[in-house]
NUDO-984714 format. One line per field, with one value per residue (C-alpha): residue number from 1; residue in one letter; x, y negated, z negated. Coordinates in pm, 1 decimal, padded with zeros to 6 digits. Example, Ala and Ser with C-alpha at 12.3 -4.5 7.8 and 13.67 -1.06 7.14 Angstrom:
seq = (1 / 2)
type = (A / S)
east = (01230.0 / 01367.0)
north = (00450.0 / 00106.0)
up = (-00780.0 / -00714.0)
This chain:
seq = (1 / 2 / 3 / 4 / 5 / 6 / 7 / 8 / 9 / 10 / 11 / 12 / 13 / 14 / 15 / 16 / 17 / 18 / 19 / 20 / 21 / 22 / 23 / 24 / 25 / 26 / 27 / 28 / 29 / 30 / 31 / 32 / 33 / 34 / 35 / 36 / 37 / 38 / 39 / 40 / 41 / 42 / 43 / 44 / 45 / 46 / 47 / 48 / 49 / 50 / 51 / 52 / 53 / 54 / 55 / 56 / 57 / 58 / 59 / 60 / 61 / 62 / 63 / 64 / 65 / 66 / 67 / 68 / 69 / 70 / 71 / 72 / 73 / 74 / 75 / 76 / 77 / 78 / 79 / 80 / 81 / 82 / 83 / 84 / 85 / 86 / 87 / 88 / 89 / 90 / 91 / 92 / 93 / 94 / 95 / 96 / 97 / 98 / 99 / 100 / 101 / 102 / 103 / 104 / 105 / 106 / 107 / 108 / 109 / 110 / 111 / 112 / 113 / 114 / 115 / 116 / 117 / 118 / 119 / 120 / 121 / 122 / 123 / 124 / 125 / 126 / 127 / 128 / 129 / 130 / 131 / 132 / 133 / 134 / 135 / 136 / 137 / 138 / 139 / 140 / 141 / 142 / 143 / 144 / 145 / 146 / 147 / 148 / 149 / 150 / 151 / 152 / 153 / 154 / 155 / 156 / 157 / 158 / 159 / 160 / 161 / 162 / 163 / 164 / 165 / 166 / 167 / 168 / 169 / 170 / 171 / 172 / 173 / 174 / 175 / 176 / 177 / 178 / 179 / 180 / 181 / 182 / 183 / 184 / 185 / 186 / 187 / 188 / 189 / 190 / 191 / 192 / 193 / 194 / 195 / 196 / 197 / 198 / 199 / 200 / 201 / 202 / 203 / 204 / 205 / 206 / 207 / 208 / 209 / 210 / 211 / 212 / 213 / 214 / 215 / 216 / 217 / 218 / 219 / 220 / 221 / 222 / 223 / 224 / 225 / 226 / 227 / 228 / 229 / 230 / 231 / 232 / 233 / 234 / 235 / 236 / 237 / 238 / 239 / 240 / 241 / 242 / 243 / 244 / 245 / 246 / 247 / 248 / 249 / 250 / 251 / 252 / 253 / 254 / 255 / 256 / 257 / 258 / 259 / 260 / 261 / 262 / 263 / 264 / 265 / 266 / 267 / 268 / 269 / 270 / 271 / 272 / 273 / 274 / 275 / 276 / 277 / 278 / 279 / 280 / 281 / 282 / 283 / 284 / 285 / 286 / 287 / 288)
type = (X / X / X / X / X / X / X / X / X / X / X / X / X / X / X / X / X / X / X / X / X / X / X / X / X / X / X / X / X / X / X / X / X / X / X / X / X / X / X / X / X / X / X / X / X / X / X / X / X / X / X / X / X / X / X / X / X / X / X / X / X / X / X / X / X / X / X / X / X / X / X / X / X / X / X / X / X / X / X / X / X / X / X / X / X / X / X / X / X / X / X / X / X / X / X / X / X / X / X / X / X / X / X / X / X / X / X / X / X / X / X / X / X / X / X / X / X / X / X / X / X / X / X / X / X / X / X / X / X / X / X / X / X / X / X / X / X / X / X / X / X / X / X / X / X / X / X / X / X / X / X / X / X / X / X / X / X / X / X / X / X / X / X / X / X / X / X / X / X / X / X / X / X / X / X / X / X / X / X / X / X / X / X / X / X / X / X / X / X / X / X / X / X / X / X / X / X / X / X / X / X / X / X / X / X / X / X / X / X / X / X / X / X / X / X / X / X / X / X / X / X / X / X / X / X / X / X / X / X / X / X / X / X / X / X / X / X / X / X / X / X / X / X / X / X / X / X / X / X / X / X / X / X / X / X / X / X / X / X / X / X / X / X / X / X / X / X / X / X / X / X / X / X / X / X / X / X / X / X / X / X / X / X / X / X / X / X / X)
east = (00475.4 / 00832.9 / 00982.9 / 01114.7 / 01401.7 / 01732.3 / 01908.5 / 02274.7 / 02302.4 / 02681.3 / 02617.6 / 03048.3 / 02968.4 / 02803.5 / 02476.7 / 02129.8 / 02008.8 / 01664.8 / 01754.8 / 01751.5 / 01395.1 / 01342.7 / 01577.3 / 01398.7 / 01074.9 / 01213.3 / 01354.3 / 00980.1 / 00799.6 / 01047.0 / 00987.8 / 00628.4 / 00605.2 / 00851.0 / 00655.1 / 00941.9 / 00840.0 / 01182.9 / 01403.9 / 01644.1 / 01924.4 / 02111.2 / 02419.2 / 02409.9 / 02691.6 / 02676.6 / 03015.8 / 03208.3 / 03227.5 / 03597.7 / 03531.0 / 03315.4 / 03522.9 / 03788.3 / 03574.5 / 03476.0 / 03824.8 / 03924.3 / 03652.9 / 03485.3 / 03781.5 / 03565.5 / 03731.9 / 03490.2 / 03247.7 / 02888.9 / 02559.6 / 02540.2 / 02688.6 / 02600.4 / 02825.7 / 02565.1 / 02602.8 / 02599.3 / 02283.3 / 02521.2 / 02681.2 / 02388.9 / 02456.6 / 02194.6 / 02274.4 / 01968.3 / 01757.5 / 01805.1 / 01958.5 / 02232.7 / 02153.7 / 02537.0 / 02609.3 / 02503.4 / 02729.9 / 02568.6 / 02740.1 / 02473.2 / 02750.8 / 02635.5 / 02270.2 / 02253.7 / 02411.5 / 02111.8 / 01880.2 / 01968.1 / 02023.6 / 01695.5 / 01476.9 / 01387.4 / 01411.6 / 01714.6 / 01533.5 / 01371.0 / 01672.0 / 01818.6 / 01519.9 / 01560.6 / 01919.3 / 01882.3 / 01609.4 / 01796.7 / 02103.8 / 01836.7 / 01724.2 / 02042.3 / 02071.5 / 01811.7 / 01945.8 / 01783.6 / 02029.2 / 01957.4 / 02261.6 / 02212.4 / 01915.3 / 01618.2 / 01350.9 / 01579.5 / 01605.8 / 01240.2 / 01113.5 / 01389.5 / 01286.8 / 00937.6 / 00928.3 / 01180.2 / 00868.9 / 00635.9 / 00822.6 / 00870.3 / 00545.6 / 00388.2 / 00631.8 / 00426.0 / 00655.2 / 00596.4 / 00929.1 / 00790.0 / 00610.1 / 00741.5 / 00568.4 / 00681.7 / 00593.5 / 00232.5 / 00175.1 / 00138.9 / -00089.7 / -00282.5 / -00325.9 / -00448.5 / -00623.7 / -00811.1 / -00875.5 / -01047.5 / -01319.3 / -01735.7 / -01839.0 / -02122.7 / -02342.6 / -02129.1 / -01836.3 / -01622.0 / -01305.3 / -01084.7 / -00807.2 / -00660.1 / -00397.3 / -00314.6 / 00046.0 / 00147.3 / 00460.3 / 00567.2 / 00607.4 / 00248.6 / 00016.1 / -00360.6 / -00563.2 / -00922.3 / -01176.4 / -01468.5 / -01774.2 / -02149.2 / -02464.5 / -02786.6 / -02897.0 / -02675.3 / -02653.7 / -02517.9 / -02216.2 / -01804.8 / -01550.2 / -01207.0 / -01029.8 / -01291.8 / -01284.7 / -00899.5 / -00898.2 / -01143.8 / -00892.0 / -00626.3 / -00830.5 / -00992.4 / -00617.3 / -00545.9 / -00393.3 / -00465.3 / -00412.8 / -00065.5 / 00033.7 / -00048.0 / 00179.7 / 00002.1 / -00313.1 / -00272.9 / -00529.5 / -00600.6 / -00941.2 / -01028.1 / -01024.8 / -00772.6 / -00735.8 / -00636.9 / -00949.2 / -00987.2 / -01173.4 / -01537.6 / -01676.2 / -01778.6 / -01396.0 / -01242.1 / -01405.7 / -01334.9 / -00942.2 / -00977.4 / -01090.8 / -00868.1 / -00567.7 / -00330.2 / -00436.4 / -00048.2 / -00084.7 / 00016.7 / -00211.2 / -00086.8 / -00357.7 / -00317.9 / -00491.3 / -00597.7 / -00264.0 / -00054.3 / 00079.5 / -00063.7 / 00037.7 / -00126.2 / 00101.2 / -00148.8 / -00202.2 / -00557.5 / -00514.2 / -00487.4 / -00826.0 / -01048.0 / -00934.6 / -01143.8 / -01274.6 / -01561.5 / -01376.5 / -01489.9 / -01338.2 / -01675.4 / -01945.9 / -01824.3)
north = (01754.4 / 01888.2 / 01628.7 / 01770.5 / 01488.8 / 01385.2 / 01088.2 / 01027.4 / 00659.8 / 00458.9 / 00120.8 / 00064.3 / -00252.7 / -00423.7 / -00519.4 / -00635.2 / -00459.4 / -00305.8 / -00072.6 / 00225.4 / 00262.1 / 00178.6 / 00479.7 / 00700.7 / 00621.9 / 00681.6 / 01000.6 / 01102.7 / 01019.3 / 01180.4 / 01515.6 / 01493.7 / 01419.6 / 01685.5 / 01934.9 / 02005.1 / 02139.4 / 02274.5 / 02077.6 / 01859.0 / 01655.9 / 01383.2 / 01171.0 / 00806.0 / 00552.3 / 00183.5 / 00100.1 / -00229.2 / -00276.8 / -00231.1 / 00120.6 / 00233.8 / 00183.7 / 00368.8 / 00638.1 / 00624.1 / 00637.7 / 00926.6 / 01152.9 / 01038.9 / 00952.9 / 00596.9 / 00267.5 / 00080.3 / 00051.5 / 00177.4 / 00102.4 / 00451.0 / 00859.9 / 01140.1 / 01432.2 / 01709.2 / 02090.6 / 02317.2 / 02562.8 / 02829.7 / 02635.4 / 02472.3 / 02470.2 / 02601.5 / 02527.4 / 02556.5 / 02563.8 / 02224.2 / 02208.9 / 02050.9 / 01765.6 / 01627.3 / 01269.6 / 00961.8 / 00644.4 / 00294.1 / -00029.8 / -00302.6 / -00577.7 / -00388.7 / -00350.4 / -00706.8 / -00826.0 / -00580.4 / -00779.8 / -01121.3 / -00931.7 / -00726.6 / -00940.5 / -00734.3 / -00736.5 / -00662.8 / -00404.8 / -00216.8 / -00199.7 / 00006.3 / 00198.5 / 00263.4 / 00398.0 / 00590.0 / 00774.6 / 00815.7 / 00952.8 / 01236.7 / 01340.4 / 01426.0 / 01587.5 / 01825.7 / 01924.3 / 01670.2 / 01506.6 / 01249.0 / 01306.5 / 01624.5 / 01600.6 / 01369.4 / 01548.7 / 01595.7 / 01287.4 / 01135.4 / 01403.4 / 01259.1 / 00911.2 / 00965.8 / 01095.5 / 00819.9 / 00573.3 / 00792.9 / 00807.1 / 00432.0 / 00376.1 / 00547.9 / 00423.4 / 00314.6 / 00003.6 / -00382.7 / -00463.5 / -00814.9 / -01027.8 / -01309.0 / -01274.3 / -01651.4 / -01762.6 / -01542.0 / -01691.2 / -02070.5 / -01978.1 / -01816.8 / -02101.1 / -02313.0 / -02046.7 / -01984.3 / -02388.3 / -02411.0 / -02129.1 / -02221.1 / -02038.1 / -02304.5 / -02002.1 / -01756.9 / -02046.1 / -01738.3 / -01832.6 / -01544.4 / -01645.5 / -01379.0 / -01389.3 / -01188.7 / -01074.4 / -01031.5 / -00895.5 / -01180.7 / -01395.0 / -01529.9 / -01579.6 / -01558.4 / -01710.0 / -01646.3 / -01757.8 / -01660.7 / -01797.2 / -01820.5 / -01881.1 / -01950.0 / -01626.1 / -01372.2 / -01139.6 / -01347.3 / -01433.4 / -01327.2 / -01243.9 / -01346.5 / -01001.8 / -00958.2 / -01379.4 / -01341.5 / -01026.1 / -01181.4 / -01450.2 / -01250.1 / -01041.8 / -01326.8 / -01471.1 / -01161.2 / -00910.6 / -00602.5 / -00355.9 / -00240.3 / -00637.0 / -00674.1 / -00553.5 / -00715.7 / -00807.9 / -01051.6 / -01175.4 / -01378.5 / -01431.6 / -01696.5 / -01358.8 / -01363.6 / -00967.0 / -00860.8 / -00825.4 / -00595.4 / -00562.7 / -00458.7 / -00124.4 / -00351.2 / -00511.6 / -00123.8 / -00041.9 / -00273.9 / -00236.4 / 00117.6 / 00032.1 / -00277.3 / -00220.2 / 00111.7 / 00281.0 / 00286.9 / -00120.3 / -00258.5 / -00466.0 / -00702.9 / -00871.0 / -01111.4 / -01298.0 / -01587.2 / -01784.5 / -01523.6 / -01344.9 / -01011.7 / -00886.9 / -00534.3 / -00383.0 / -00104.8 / 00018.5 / 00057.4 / 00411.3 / 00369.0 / 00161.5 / 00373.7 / 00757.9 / 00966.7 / 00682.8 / 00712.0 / 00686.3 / 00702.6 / 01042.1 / 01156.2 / 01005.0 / 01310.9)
up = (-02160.5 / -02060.4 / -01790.3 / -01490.3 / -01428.5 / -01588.3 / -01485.2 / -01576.4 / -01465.6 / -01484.5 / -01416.9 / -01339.2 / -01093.4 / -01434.6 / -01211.8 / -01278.6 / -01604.9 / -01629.6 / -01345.4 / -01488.8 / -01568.7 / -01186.8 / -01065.2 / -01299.3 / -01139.3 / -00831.4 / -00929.7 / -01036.8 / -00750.5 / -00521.9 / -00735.2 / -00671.7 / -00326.1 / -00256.3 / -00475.7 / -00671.6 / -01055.9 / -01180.7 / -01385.9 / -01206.1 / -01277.2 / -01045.7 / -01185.6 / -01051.1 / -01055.9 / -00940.9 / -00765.6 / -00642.5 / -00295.4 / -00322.4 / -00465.0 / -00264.6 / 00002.8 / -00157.0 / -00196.4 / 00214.8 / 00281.4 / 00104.3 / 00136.9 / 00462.5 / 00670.5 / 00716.9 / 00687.0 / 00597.8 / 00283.6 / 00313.0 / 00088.9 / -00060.8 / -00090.4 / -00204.0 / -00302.8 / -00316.7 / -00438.3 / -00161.5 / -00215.2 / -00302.2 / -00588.1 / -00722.0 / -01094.8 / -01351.2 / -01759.8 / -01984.3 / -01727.1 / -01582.8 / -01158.9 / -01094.7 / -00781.6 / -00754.1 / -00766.8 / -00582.3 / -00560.4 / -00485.1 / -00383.2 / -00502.3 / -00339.0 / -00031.5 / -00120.0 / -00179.4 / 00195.0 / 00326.0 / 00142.5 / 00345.4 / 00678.3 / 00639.5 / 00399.5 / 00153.1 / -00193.8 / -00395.3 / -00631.6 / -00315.4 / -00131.3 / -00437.5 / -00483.4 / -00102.3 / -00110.6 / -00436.5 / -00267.4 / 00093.9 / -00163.4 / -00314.1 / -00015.4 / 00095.7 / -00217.3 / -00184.0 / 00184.8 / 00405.3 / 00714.9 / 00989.4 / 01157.2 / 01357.0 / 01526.1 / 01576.9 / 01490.6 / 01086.3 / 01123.2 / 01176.7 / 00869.8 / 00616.9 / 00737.2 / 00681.8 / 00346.2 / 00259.9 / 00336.2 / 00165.7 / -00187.6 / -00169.1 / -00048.4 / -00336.5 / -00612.2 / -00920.4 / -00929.1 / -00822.6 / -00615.8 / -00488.8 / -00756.2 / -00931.0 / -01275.5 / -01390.3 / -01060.4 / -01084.9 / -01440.2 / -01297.9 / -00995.0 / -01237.4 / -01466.8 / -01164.4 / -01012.3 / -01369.8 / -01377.2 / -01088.2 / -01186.8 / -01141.5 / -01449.9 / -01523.8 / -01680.4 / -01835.8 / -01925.2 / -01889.7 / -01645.0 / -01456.0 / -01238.5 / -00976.0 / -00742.5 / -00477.9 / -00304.5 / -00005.0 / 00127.7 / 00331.6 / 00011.1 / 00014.3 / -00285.3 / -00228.6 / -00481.7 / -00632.4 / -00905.5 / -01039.4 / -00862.4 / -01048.7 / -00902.7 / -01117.1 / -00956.5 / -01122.9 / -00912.9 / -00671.4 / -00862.3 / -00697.7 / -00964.4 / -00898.5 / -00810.1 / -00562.6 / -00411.5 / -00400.4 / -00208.1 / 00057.9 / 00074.5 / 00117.0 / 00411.0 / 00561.3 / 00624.6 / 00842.4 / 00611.3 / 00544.7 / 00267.6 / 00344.1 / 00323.8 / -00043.3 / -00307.4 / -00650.2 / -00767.6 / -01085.6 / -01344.6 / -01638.1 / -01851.0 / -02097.8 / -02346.3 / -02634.7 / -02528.0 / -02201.8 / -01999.2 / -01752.7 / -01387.8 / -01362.6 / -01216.1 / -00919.7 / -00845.1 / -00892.4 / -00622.7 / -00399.2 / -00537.3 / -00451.4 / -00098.7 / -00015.0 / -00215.7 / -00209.4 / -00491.1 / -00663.1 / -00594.7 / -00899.6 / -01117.5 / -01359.0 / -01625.6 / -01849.1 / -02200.7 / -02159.6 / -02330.2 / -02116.1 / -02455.4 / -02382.1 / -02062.1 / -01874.5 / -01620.1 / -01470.8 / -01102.4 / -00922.6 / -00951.2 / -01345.8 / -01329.3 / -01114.7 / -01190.5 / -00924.3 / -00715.7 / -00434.9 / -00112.5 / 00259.2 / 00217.7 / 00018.5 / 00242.2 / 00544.1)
């Protein structure tokens, strides 16, 4: 299938690595949600804090260094070569991304994703400057692209590996001698644990995905509070939900939540999204 994006990425403040692939998602989804099917290309560069301020000063008469800019073609100059459009360039201070972080507690790799998407919009002609009502529709699809972003900004795989492990050890499989560990996140930081639960009549038995998301909605959360669902089986192959628990996914979770399974020695690792598990799922929606 012919892609739609390019990404030119300069990574001049030597950063984090791995963020490319990030961007590029980002980059994606933002085409989609905006309905855009030509071929588009955006040039990104990762600046000091020094720079970017540079940068402010000369071109936006600002003293003072900001978290992100955008030098955009003007409609009329929009460059075409082989097809492919012509976005401009975004510049992004991560030394200012990362102060954000503390002041607004979020995490470093959503703040970027944040900016890099607030620099495309502007890109493709959206402003919050000049009035409110410009400003409350580039705002809003700023959410929504985030929002929707097949990518897992909060969960601490190490950290998710070790819950697990507990989580897994604490299973009341007396029947099937089968153990599943799941863990639940939550955007405030919290993990919400589960384990499979057997009863000598079957069909009363809980798997994990299933006990953990109770958990996780019996504390008072909802589905826009959970960012991950994690699981591990005592099978050397990376075992995946029943039909039963993709349901319930599909109704408790966001369906781009990711979903992160693992084998039961945590070799073999399954980064998926509910979505990806339950293709064409029975909603509320089809009960009307």
């Amino acid at each position: 299938m012919k892609t739609n994006h390019i990404l030119e990425f300069l990574n001049q403040a030597n950063h984090e690595k791995g963020l490319k692939e990030m961007f590029t998602i980002a980059f994606k989804q933002t085409l989609k949600v905006l309905k855009k099917e030509e071929c588009y290309r955006i040039s990104l560069t990762l600046v000091s804090k020094e720079e970017i301020h540079e940068l402010n000063k000369q071109y936006r008469d600002t003293d003072r260094p900001t978290d992100v800019l955008t030098f955009a073609f003007q409609e009329a100059d929009v460059l075409m070569m082989d097809e492919v459009i012509d976005l401009g360039n975004i510049i992004i201070s991560p030394e200012v991304a990362k102060e954000q972080c503390s002041q607004y507690h979020h995490p470093y790799r959503r703040e970027m994703a944040f900016l890099f998407i607030h620099g495309l919009l502007h890109a493709f002609g959206y402003e919050h400057h000049r009035s409110t009502k410009e400003a409350e529709e580039m705002f809003a699809l700023q959410n929504e692209i985030l929002n929707t972003m097949p990518y897992d900004f909060y969960t601490n795989i190490n950290k998710v590996k070790k819950l697990l492990t507990s989580a897994q050890e604490k299973s009341l499989s007396g029947y099937s001698h089968f153990r599943v560990g799941a863990i639940v996140m939550t955007k405030d930081g919290k993990y919400h644990q589960g384990f499979n639960i057997e009863n000598s009549a079957y069909g009363d038995c809980m798997c994990a995905e299933r006990v953990a998301l109770f958990h996780t909605y019996a504390s008072g959360y909802n589905k826009e509070d959970i960012v991950s669902l994690s699981l591990i089986t005592d099978s050397e192959n990376v075992g995946t939900p029943c039909g039963s628990c993709r349901q319930v996914m599909s109704e408790l979770m966001n369906m781009n939540c990711p979903v992160h399974i693992f084998n039961c020695d945590l070799s073999k690792q399954l980064d998926t999204s509910v979505a990806d598990l339950l293709p064409y799922a029975f909603s509320k929606e089809d009960l009307k």
